[in-house]
FITORRO-351484 format. One line per field, with one value per residue (C-alpha): x, y, z. Coordinates in nm, 4 decimals. Example, Ala and Ser with C-alpha at 12.3 -4.5 7.8 and 13.67 -1.06 7.14 Angstrom:
X (1.2300 | 1.3670)
Y (-0.4500 | -0.1060)
Z (0.7800 | 0.7140)
***
This chain:
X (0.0000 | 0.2803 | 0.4521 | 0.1290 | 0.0776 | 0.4566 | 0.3809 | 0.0801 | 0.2351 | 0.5565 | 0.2552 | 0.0971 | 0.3875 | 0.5001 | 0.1372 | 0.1287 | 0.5441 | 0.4131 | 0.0818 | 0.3314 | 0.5627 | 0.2683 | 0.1079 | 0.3906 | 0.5265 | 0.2627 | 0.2614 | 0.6296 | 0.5422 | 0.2832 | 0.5591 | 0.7711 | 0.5288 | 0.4075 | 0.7780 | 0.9630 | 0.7745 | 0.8040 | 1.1634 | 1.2069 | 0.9330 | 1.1742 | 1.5144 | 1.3778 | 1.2778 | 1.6340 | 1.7819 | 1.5627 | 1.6413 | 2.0368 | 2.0723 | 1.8556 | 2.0868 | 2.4124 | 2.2626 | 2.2438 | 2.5279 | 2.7438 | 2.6312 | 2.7369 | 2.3950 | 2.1540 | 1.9534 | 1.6239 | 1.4141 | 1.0908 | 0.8080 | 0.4556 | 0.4132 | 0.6423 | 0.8936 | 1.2583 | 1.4159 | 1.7302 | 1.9536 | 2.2787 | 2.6011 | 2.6110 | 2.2276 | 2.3813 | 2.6837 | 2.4099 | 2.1209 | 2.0057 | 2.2501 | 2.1335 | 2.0332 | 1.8079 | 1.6432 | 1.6125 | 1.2364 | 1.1039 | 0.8667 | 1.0202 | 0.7990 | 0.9502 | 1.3033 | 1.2020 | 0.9443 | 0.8898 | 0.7521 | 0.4563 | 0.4556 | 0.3656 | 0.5788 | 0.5213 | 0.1243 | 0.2421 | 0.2567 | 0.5415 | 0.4706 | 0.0822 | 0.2331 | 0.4948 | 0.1773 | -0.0877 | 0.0568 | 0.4392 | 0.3292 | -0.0542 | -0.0038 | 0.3198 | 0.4152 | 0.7706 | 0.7732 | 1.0609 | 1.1458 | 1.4196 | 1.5888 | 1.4203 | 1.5324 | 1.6014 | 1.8307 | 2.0881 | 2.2331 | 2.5170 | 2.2194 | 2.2611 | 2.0180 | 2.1109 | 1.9319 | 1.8197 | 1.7107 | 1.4162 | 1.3217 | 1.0312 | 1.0274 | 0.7960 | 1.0010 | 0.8993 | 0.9516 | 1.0573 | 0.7300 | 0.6003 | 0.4407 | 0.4924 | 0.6941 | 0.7738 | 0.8998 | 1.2772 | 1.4081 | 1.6872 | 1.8486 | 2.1122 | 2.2521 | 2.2241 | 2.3642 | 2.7506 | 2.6032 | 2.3064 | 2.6410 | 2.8283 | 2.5460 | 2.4555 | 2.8151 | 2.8477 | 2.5412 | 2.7017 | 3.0203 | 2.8628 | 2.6638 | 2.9020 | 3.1754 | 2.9560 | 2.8620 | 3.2418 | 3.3054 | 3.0811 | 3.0994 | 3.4681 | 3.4184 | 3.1398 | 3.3304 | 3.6188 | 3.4316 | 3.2670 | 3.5657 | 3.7534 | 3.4584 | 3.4329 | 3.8357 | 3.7471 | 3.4640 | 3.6072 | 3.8771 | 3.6996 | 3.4784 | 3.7918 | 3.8990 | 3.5725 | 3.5526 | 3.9014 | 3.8066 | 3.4970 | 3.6526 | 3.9204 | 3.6196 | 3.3991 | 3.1074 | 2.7813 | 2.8126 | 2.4710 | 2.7077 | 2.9333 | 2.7471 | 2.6510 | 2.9798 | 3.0490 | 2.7207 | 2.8118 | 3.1825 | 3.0568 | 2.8781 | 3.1845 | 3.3836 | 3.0996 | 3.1026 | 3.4453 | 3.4008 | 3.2079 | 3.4095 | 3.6662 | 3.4968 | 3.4149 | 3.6886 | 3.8545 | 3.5903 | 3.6137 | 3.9874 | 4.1221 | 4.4702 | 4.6320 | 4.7039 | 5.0180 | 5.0302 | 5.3134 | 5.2292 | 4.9737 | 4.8338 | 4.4152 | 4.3815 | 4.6262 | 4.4496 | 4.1215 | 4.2370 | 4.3443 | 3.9721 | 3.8292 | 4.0360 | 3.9408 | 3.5798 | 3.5404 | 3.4626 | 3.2025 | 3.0798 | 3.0350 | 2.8815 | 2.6059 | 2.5063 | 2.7017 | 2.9470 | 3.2416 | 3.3073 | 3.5851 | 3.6476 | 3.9543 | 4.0527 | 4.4106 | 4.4543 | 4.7259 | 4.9107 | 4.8913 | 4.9344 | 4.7056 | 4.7144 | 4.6401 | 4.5383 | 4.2839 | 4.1596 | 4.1401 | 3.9261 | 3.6655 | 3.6269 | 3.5935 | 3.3012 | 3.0992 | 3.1437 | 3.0706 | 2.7728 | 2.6281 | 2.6876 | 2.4660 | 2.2151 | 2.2193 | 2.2340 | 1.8593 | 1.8095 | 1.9579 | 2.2659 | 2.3070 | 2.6429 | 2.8601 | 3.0882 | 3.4012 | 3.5301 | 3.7991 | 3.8762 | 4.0198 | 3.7432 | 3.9186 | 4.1623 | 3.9921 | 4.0030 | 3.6972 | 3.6027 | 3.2554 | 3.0844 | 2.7642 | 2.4921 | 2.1781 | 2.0359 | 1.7583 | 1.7881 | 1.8568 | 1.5286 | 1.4752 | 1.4288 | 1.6941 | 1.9824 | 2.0869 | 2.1567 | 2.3711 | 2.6659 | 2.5253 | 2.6887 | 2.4724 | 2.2399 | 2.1769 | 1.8822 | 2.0155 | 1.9082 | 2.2586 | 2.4027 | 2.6321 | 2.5858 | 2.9776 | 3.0643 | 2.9613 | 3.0672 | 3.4561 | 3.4516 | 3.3327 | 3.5192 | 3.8778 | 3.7635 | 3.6902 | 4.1067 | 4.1858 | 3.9794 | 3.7909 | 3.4229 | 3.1493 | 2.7933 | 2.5581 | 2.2626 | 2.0171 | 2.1053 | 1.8302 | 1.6707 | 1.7910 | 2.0193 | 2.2640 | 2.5954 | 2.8564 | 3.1053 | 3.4568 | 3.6450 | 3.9894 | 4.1632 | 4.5083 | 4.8031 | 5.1491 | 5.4436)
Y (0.0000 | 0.2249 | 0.1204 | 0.2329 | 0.5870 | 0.6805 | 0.6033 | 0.7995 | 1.1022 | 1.0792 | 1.0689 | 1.3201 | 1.5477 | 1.4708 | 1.5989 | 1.8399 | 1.9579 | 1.9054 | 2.1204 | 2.4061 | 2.3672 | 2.3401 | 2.6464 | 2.8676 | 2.7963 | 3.0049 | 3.2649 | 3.3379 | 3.3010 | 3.5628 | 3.7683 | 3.7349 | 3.8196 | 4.1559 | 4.2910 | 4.2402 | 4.4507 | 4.7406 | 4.6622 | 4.7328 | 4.9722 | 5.2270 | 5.1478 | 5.2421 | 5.5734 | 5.6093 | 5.5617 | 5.7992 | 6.0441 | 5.9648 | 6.0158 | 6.3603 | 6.4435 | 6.3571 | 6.5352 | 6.8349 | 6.8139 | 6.7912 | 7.1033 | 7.4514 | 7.5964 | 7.6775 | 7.3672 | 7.3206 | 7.0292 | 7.0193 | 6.7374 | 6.7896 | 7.0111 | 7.2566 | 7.1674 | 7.1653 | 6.8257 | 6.8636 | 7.2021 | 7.1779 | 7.3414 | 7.6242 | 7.6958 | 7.7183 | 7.9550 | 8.2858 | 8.1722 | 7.9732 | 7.6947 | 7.3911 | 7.2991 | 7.6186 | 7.4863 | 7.1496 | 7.1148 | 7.4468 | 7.5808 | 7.7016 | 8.0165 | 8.0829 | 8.0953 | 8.3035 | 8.5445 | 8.7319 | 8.3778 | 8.5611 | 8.8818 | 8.9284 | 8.8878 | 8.9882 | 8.9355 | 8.5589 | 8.5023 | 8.2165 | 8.0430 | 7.9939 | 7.8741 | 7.6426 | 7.4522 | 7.4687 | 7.4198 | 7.2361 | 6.9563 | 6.9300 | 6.9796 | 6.8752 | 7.1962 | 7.3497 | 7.7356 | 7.9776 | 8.3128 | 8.5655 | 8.8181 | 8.7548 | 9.0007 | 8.8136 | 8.9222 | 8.7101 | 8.6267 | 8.9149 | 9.1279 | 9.1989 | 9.2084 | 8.9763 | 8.8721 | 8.4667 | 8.2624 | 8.0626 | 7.7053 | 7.5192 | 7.1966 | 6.8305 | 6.6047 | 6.2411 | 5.9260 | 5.6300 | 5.5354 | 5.9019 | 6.0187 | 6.4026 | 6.3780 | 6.7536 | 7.0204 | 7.0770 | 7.4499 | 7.5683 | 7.9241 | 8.0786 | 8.3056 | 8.6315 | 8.9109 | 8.8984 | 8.8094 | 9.1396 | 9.3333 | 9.2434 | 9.3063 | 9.6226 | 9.7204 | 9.6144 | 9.8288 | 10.1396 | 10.1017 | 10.0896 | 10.3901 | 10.5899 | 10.5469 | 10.7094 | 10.9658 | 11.0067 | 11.0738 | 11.2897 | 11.4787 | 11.5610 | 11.7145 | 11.9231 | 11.9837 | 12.1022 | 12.3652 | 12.5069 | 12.5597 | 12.7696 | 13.0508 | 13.0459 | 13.1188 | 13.4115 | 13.5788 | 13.4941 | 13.7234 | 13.9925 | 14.0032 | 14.0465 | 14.3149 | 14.5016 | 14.4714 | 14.6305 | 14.9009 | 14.9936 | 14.9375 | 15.2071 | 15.4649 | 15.4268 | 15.2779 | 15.1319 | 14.8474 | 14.6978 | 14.6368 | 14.5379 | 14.2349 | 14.1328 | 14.0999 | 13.8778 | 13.6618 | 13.5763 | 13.5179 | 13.2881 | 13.1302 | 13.0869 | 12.9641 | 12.6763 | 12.5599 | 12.5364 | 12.3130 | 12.0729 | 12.0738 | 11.9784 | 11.6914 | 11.5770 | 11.5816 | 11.3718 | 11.1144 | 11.0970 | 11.0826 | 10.9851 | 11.0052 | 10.6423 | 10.5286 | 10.5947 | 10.2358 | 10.2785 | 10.0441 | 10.2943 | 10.2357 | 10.2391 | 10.4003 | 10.6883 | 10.7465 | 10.7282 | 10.9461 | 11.2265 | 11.2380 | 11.2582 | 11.5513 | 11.7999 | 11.6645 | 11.7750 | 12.1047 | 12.0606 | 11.8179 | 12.0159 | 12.2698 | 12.0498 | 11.9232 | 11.5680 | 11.4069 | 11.1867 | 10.8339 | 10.6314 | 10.2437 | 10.1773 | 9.8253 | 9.6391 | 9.5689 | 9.4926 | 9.7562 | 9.7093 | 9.9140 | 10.1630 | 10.5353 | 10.6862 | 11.0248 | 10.8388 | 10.6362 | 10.9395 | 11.1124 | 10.8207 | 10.8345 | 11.1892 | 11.2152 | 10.9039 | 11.0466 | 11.3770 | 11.3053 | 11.1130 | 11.4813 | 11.6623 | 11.4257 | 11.3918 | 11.7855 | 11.7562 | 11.5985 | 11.8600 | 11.6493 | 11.2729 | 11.0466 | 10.9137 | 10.6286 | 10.5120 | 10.1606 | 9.9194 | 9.5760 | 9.2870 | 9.1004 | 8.7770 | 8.8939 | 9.2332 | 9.5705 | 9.6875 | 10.0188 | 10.1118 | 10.4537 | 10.4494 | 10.7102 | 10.7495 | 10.9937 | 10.9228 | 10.5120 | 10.4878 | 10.5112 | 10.1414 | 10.2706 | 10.5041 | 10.2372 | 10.0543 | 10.4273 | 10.5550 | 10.5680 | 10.6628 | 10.9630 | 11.3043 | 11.0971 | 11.3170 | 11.3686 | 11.7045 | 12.0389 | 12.1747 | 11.8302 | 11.7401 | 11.3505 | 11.3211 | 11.2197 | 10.8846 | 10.8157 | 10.8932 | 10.7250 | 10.4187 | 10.4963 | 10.5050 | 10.2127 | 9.9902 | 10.0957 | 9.9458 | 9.5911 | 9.6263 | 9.7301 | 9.9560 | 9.8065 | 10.0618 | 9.8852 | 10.0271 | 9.9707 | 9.7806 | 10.0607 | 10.4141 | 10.5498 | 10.4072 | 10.2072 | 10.2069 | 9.9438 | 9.9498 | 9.6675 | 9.6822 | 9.3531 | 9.3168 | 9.4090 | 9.3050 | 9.3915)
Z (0.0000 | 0.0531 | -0.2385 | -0.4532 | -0.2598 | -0.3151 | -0.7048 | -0.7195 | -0.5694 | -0.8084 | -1.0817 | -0.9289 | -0.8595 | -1.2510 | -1.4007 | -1.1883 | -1.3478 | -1.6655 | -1.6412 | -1.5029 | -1.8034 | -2.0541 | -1.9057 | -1.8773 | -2.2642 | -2.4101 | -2.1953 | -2.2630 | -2.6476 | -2.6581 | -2.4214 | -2.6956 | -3.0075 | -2.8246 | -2.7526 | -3.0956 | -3.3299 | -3.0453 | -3.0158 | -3.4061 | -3.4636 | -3.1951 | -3.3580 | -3.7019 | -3.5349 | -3.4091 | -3.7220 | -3.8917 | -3.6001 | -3.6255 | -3.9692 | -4.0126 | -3.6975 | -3.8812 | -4.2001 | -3.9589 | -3.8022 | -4.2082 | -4.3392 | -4.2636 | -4.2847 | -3.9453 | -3.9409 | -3.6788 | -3.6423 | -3.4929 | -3.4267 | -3.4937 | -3.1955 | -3.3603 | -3.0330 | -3.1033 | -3.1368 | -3.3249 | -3.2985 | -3.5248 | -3.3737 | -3.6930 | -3.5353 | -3.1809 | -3.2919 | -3.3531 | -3.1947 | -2.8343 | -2.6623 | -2.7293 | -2.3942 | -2.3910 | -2.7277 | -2.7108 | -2.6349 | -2.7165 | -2.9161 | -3.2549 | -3.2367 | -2.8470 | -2.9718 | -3.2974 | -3.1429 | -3.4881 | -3.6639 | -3.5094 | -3.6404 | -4.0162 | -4.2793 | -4.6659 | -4.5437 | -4.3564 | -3.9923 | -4.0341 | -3.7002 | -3.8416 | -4.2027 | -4.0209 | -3.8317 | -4.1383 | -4.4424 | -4.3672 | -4.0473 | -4.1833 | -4.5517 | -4.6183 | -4.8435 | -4.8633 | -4.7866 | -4.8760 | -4.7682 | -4.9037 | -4.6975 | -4.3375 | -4.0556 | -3.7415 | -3.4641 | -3.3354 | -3.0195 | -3.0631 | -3.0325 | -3.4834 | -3.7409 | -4.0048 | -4.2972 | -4.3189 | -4.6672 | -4.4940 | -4.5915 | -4.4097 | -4.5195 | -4.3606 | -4.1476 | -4.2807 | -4.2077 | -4.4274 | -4.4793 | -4.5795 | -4.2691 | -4.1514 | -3.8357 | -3.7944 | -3.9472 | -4.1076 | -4.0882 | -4.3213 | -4.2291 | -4.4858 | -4.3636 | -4.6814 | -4.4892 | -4.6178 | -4.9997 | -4.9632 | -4.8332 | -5.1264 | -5.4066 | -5.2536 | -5.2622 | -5.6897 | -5.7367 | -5.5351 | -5.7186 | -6.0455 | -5.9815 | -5.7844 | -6.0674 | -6.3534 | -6.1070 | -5.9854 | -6.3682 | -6.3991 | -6.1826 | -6.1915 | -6.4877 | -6.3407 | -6.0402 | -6.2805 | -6.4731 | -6.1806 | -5.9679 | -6.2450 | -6.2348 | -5.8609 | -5.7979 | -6.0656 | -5.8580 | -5.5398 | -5.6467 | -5.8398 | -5.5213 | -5.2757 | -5.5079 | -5.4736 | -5.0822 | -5.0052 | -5.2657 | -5.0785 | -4.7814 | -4.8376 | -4.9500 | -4.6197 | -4.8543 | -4.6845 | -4.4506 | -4.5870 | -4.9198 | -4.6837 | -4.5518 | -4.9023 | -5.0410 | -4.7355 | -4.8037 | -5.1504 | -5.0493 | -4.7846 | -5.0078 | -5.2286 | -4.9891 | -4.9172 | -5.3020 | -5.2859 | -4.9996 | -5.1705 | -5.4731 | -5.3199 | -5.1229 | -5.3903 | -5.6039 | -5.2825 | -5.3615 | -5.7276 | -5.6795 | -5.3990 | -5.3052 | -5.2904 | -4.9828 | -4.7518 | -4.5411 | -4.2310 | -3.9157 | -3.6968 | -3.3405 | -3.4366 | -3.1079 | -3.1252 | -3.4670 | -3.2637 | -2.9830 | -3.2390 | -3.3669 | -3.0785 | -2.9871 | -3.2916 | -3.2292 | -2.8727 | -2.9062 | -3.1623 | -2.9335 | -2.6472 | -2.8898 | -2.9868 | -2.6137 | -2.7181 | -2.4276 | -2.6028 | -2.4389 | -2.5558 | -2.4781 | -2.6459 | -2.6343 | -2.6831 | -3.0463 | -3.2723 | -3.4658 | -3.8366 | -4.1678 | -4.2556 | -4.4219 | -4.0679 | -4.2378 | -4.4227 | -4.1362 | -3.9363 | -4.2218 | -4.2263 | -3.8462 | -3.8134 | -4.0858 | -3.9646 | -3.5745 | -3.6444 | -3.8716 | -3.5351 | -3.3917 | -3.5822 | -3.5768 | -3.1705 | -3.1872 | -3.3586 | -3.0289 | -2.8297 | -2.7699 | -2.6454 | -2.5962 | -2.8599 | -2.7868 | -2.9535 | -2.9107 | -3.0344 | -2.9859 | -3.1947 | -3.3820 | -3.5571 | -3.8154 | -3.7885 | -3.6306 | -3.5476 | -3.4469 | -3.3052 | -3.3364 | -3.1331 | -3.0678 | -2.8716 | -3.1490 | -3.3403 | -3.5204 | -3.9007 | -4.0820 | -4.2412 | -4.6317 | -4.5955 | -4.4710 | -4.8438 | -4.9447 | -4.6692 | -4.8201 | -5.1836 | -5.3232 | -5.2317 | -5.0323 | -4.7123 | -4.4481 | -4.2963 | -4.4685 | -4.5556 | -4.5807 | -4.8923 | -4.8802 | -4.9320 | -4.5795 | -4.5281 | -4.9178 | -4.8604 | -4.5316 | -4.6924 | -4.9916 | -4.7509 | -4.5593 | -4.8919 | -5.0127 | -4.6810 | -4.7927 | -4.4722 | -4.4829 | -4.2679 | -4.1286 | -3.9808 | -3.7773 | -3.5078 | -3.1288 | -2.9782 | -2.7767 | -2.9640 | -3.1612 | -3.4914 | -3.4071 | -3.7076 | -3.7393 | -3.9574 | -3.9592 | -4.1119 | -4.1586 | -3.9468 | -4.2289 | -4.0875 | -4.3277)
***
């Protein structure tokens, strides 16, 4: 009886081990079926994600990458070098980081275009020329293109933003379309400027001759005064002529290795009583930079006309502060001249430095010209922008020249 009770319990205990086994085998089959699809489905997405990020990462272009709420989720390094850290992006709303996709733009609000017509639609949108300022606290100019995020099998995942950045290439166009016009003019007007001034030196001097005659005779001081009006006036056209022959043709530079400041410092000097004439307090911040070779006369020239033309226009604001910096910028010198006068009107900025181009009543438009003129013999360049609250900020860079 024993015998039979131990053999029904090993049976027992056996069915029992099998039932387990037989029960549990499924269960860890269906475990199995569930979790490998999932497994693949998220490495595909990976490798879509890596390779868009790699993409990214290859070109030398400003590259964003949204999802399909429009929330950053790739941020290339070229991005990151004008705009927000990436640890500051990552996440965020594209239309947070770019405040002005909200604003109208040629009669588009970008940030409504970007959710509409690029994630639901899947249409491409491009934009020319696009103001945006950048982390140096600088307007620069952006080629836009919005552009659907897919995936390999053709779904919209997000959004792919392309920033170019135009400013350098407007800069350069603007400056072919100056030179061509401000060479015919140059031309022509040196011939003008020619047969004017010979007529002028003959008054100037028939009219001396006249004054020290009636002078010596006790004539009328009323004819007097008049003489001294049109001599005045003389004396003003002569002034211009001979701007502008400077312009039309300018002396070739003298290059000796100059100090930018001591060049600076000079400037300042002859402009501080003018300064103090017009209500205007001079600040200088004058950093270390390398010495290198420039004409300094010519340097000094286009400092003095772009700082006192900030002057006169802080005087129409019965005065305000001008500051002068330096500091080393790269393989450039860069000098800042920055007001808290009234900002640069927006349609009159591509014609600053247009020959004759002036805002001020008794202006000759010739200042800003030969500054930029001096500055262009020197293979640097000027960029004149608006400070972020008032006033203009000028800046020449002139590349480092060592013998």
């Amino acid at each position: 009886m024993a015998a039979k009770k131990t053999t029904k319990s090993k049976s027992a205990t056996k069915s029992k081990s099998t039932k387990s086994k037989s029960t549990t085998k499924p269960k860890s089959t269906k475990s199995k079926s569930t979790t490998k699809p999932k497994s693949t489905t998220n490495s595909k997405k990976h490798e879509e994600y890596d390779v868009i990020k790699l993409f990214a990462e290859s070109i030398n272009h400003n590259i964003a990458v949204t999802d399909t709420q429009e929330k950053i989720i790739i941020w290339n390094s070229r991005i990151e070098s004008q705009f927000a850290q990436k640890e500051q992006a990552m996440g965020q709303p594209l239309k947070e980081l770019f405040p002005r996709f909200q604003e109208e733009f040629r009669g588009q609000i970008l940030a409504d275009m970007i959710s509409t017509d690029v994630i639901k639609k899947g249409k491409t949108h491009e934009f020319s020329r696009y103001p945006l300022e950048t982390k140096s606290q600088k307007i620069r100019y952006f080629d836009l293109q919005f552009s659907p995020f897919k995936n390999n099998n053709g779904e919209i995942i997000g959004c792919i933003m392309t920033m170019i950045d135009a400013t350098d290439k407007i800069y350069m166009e603007n400056q072919l379309v100056r030179n061509a016009r401000t060479t015919s003019l140059a031309n022509l007007g040196a011939s003008i400027a020619h047969e004017i001034r010979n007529p002028l030196n003959s008054i100037s001097l028939n009219i001396q001759l006249i004054k020290e005659d009636m002078e010596s005779s006790n004539s009328q001081t009323e004819t007097l005064e008049i003489i001294d009006n049109v001599l005045y006036e003389i004396n003003r056209l002569n002034k211009i002529i001979k701007n502008f022959l400077s312009f039309s043709r300018p002396p070739e530079p003298t290059f000796v290795e100059a100090d930018i400041n001591d060049v600076i410092r000079r400037v300042l000097s002859l402009l501080r009583e003018e300064a103090r004439q017009s209500g205007v307090e001079i600040i200088s911040n004058l950093g270390r930079v390398s010495k290198s070779f420039v004409d300094p006369d010519q340097i000094s020239q286009a400092v003095y006309n772009i700082a006192l033309n900030a002057i006169q226009e802080m005087q129409k604001e019965e005065g305000g502060i001008l500051e002068v910096s330096t500091l080393s910028v790269d393989e450039y010198i860069l000098i800042e001249i920055k007001d808290n006068g009234p900002s640069l009107q927006m349609e009159n900025k591509s014609q600053l430095f247009d020959l004759f181009f002036t805002t001020k009543e008794e202006g000759t438009g010739l200042g800003l010209p030969i500054a930029n003129r001096i500055i262009e013999r020197h293979e640097g360049r000027i960029v004149a922008e608006n400070n972020l609250d008032q006033g203009a900020c000028f800046s020449i860079y002139i590349p480092v020249v060592k013998k």
